[in-house]
KEKOL-152333 format. One record per residue (C-alpha): residue in three letters; y, z, x. Coordinates in steps of 0.1 Angstrom, whole numbers, plus 5000, padded with zeros to 4 digits. Each point is the difference from the previous one (the first is absolute). Example, Ala and Ser with C-alpha at 12.3 -4.5 7.8 and 13.67 -1.06 7.14 Angstrom:
residuo, north, up, east
ALA, 4955, 5078, 5123
SER, 5034, 4993, 5014
END
This chain:
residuo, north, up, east
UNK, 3613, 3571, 5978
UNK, 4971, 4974, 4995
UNK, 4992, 4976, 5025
UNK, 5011, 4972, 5013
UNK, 5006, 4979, 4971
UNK, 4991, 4966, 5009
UNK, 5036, 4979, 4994
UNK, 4992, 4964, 5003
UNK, 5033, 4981, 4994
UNK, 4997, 4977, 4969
UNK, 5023, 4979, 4981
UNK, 4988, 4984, 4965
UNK, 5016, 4976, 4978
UNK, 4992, 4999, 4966
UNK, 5000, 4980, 4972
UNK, 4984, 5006, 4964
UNK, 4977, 4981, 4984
UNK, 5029, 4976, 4986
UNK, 5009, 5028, 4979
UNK, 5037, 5017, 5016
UNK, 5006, 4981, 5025
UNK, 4994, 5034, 5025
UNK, 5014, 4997, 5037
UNK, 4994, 5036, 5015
UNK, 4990, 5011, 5036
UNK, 4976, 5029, 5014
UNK, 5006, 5009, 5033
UNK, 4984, 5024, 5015
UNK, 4961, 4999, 4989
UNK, 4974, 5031, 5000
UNK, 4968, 4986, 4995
UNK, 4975, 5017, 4978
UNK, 4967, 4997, 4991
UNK, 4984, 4977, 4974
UNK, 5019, 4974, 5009
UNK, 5035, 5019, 4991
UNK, 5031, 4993, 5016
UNK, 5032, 5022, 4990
UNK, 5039, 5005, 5013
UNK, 5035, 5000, 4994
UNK, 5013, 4976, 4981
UNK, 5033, 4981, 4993
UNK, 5005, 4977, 4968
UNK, 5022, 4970, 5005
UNK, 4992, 4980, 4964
UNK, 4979, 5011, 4973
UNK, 4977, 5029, 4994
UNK, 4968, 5013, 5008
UNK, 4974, 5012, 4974
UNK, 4969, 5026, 5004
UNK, 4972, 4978, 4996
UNK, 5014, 4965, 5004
UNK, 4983, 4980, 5026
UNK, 5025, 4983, 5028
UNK, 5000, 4978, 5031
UNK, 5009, 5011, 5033
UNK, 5006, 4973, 5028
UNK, 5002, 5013, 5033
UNK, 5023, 4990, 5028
UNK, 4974, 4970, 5012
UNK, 4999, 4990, 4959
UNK, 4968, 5013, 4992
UNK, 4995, 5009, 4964
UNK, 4984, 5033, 4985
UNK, 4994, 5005, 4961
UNK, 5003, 5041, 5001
UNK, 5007, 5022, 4971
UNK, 5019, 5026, 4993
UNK, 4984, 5032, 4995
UNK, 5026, 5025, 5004
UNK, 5038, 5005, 5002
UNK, 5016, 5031, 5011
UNK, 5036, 5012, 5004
UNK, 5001, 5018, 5029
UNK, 5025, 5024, 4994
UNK, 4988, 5015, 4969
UNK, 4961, 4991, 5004
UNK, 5005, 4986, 4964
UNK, 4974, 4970, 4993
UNK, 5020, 4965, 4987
UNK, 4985, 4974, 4981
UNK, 5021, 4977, 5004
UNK, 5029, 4999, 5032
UNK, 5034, 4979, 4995
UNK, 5022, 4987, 5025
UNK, 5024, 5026, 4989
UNK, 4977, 5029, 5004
UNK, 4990, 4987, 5037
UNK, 5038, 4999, 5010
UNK, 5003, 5038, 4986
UNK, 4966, 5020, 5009
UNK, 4976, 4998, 5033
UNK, 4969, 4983, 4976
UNK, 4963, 4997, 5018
UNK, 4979, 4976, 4985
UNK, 4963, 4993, 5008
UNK, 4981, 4971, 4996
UNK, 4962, 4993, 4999
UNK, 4976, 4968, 5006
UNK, 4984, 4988, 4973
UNK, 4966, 5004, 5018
UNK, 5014, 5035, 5013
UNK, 4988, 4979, 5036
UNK, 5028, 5005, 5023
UNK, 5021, 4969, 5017
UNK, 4993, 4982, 5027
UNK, 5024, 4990, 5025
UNK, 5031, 5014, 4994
UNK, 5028, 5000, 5020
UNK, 5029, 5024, 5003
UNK, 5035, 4985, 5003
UNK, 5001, 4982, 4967
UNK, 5030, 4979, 4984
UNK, 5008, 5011, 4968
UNK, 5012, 4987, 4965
UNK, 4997, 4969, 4982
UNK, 5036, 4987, 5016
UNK, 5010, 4998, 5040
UNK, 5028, 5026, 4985
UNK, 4978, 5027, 5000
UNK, 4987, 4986, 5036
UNK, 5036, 5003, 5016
UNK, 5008, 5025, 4984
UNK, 4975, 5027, 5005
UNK, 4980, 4991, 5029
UNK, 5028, 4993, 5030
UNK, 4995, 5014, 5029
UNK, 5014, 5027, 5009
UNK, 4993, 5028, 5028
UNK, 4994, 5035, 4989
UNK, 4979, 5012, 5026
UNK, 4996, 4993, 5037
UNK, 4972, 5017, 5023
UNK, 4979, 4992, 5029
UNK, 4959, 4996, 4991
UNK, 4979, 5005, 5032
UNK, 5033, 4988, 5018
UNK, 5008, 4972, 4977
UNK, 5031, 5000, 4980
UNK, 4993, 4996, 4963
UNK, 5025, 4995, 4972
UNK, 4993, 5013, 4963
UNK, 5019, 4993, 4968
UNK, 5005, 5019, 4971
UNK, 5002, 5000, 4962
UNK, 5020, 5023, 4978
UNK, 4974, 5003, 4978
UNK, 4972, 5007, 5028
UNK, 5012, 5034, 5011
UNK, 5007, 5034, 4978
UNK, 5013, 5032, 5001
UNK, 4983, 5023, 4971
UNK, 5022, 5034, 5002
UNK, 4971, 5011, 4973
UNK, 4970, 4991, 5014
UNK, 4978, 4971, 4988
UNK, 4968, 5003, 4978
UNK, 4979, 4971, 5016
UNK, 5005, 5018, 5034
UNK, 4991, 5035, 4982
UNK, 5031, 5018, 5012
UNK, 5032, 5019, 4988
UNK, 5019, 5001, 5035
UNK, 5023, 4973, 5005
UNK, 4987, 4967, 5012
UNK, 5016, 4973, 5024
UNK, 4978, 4966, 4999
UNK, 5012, 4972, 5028
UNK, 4983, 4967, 5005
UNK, 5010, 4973, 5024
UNK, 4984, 4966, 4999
UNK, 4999, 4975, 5031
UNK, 5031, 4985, 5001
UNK, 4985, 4964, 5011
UNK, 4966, 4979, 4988
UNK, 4972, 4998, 5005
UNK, 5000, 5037, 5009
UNK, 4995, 5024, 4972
UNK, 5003, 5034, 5017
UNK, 5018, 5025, 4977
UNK, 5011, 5034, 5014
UNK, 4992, 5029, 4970
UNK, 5014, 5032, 5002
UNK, 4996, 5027, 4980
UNK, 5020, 5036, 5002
UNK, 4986, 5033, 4980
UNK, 5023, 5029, 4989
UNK, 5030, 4977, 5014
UNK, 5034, 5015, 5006
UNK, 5031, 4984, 4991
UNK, 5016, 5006, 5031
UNK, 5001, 4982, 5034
UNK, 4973, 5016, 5032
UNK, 4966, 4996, 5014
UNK, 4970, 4997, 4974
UNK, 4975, 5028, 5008
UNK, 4967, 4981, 5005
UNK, 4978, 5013, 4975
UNK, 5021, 4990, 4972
UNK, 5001, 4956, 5008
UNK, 4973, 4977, 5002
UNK, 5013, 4969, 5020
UNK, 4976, 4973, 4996
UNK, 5000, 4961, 5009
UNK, 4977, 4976, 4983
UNK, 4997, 4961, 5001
UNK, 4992, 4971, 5027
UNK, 5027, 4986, 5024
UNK, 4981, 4964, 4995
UNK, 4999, 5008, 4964
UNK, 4963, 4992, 4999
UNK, 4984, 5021, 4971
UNK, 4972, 5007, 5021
UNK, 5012, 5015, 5024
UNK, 5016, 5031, 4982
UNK, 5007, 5038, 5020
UNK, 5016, 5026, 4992
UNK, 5018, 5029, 5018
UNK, 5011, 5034, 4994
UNK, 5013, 5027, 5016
UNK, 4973, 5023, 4987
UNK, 4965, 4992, 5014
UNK, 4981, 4983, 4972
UNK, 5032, 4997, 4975
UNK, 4987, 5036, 4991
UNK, 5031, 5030, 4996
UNK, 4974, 5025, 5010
UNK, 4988, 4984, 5031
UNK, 5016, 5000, 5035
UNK, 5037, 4983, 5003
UNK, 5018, 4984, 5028
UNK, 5032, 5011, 5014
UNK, 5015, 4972, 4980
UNK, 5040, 5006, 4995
UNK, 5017, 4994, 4973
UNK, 5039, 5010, 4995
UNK, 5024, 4992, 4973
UNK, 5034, 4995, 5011
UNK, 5023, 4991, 4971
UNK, 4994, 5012, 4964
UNK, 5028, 4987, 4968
UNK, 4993, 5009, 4966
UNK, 5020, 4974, 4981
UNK, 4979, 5011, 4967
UNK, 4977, 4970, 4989
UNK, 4990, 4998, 5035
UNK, 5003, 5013, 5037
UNK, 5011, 4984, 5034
UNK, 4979, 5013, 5029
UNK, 4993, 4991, 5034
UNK, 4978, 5016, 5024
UNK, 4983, 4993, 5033
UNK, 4959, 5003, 5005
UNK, 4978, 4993, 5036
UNK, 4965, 5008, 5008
UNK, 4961, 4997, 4998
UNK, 4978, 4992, 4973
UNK, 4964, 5003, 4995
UNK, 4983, 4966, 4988
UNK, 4974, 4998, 4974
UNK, 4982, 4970, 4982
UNK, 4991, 5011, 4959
UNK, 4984, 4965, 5000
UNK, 4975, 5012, 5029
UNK, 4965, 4978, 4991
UNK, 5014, 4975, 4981
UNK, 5024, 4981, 5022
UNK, 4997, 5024, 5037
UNK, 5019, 5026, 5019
UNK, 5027, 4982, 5009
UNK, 5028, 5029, 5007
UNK, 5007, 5005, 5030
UNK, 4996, 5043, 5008
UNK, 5038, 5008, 5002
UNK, 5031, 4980, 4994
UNK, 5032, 5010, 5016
UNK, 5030, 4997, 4979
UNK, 5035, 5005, 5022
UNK, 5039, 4997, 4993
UNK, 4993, 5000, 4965
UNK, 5033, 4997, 4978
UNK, 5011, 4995, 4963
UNK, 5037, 5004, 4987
UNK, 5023, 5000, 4971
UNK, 4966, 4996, 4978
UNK, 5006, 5000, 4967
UNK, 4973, 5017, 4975
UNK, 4996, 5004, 4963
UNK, 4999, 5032, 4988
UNK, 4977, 5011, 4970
UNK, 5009, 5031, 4984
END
């Protein structure tokens, strides 16, 4: 497995340059270099073209001119140049978009609305609790999005493996926070039990004031590194359903994680050393499967 991959909770809105009347959402966003910004997307009206420059408005309505360099189905690693409402409704599509000065943004915010109506904003952004846990002794709700979490049976290219992968991401439930649990399970088994430890990375990213300059991350391996020491962090799934497009799961998790700041020299250390994670809990999760 790699290591902790940053998650920070995004949700864009889009709308074409007065060309398709495009109202599509990202959100979950890994952040790239150059200014790139890529993740799953869903299609509500209109399409997206390689190439085509859009605007993104964030959940406070700032606006971002960013282009679209690449489009990838995820589930055949096939390259699109062009990705329909009907195709986003069918596949598990990735798209990533680029500044036009390859600069990255400033001042982004997770926790977005999304869409061009207050449809989309009811719709696919209520609250909902998929995850309770206690952080350092204080209870913390996280949501979840269909779309967020996977199970690869096959393996995934962009995490260079053939074992099976499961992928879980939990976003803070309530603003301004934008914590977001990540998990991430090598060589999973399709079967309920305790997760051996050197086969999941459990990580938590993001600011409980939601300030962008105060970012930390934590992992249960020292350093976000696979080959470096681990806690005794526990992981267990309790309930696995294969229902064939997806899988319901639940599991349980508890324990201590090392803290580490990637942004050391530019903004401070501002982990803490350890974080304690306790009476962890997810159920009836539903995730996509991709084949």
């Amino acid at each position: 497995m790699k290591n902790v991959i940053l998650l920070i909770s995004f949700i864009f809105q889009f709308s074409a340059f007065a060309q398709n009347n495009l109202s599509a959402r990202i959100e979950y966003v890994y952040i790239g270099d150059n200014g790139k910004y890529s993740g799953g997307v869903k299609i509500y009206s209109g399409t997206i073209k390689t190439g085509e420059i859009i605007q993104v408005k964030d959940d406070y309505n700032k606006e971002f001119n960013l282009k679209v360099i690449k489009i990838l189905n995820l589930e055949s690693y096939e390259e699109l140049k062009v990705l329909t409402k009907e195709q986003s409704e069918k596949i598990l599509a990735n798209i990533t978009l680029q500044t036009l000065d390859e600069k990255p943004l400033n001042d982004i915010s997770g926790g977005f609305n999304l869409g061009a109506s207050s449809e989309v904003k009811t719709t696919d952004t209520k609250k909902e609790i998929a995850t309770n846990c206690k952080i350092d002794g204080k209870t913390w709700h996280g949501k979840n999005y269909y779309y967020s979490s996977s199970y690869l049976p096959k393996g995934s290219n962009l995490l260079n493996t053939t074992s099976p992968v499961l992928i879980i991401s939990f976003k803070a439930l309530n603003e301004p926070d934008d914590t977001q649990i990540n998990i991430t399970v090598d060589n999973v088994k399709p079967s309920v039990g305790k997760i051996d430890i050197s086969n999941f990375e459990f990580g938590i990213s993001g600011s409980e004031s939601g300030d962008k300059n105060k970012p930390c991350l934590y992992s249960n391996w020292l350093n976000g590194q696979a080959n470096t020491k681990k806690t005794s962090f526990y992981l267990e799934i309790t309930q696995w359903e294969d229902k064939g497009d997806y899988i319901i799961i639940s599991g349980k998790y508890s324990g201590k994680l090392y803290g580490f700041n990637p942004f050391k020299g530019l903004v401070g250390s501002l982990c803490k050393d350890e974080l304690q994670v306790s009476e962890g809990e997810f159920k009836n999760l539903k995730v996509k499967k991709i084949n």
